[in-house]
N, C-alpha and C positions, 0 to 999 in steps of 0.2 A: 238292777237285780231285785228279784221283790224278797220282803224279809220274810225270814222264815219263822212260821207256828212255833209256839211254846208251848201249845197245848199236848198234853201228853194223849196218844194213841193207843189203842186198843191192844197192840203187838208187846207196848212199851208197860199197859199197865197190866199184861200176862205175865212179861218178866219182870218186875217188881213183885210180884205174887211170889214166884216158884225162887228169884235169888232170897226172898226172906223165908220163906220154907228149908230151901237146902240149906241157908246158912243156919238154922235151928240144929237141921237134924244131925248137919257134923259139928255141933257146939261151939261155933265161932260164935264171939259177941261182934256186936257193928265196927268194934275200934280194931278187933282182931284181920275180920277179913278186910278193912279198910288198909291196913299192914302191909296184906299177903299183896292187894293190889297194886300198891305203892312199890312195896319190894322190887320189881322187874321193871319199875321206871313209868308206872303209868300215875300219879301222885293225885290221891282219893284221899280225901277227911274220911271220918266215922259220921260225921254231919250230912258231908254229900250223899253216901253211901245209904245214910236213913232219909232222904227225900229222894232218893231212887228207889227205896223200898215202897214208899207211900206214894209213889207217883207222881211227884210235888218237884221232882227233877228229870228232864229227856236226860236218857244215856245213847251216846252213838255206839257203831256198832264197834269199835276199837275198846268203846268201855266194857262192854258186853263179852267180847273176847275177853279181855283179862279177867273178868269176874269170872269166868264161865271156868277162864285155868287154874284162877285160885281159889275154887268150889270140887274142882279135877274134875267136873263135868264137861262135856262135847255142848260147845256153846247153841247150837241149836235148842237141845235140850230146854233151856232158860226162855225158849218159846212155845214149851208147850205145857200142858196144864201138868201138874204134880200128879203122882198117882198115889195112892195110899201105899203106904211101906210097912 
């Protein structure tokens, strides 16, 4: 089985963009929404959470789903660019 890329993607460094945008704009700090992820059993540092923000970590899409619910956003969403609010 060949091994798979570590390189972070184009897809991955959109959502790294918009999870640190909406985590701004509903005033979670990194350890907060790192928390809300943990909470429901998916177990996130504030560490991991800030090199998914910088792109410096792949997040699958399971990560993605639970960020996307402990943002209350429709996890798509976290794939497309931010709008101005």
């Amino acid at each position: 089985m060949p091994q798979r890329s570590l390189e972070v993607g184009s897809a991955e460094i959109q959502a790294a963009r918009t999870i640190g945008i909406l985590r701004a704009e509903q005033g979670f700090s990194q350890w907060q929404l790192a928390g809300r992820v943990t909470a429901p059993g998916h177990p996130m540092s504030n560490t991991m959470l800030s090199r998914i923000e910088r792109a410096q970590r792949r997040c699958d899409a399971d990560g993605l789903v639970v960020i996307a619910e402990a943002l209350l956003v429709p996890p798509p969403m976290l794939l497309q660019r931010p709008t101005a609010t």
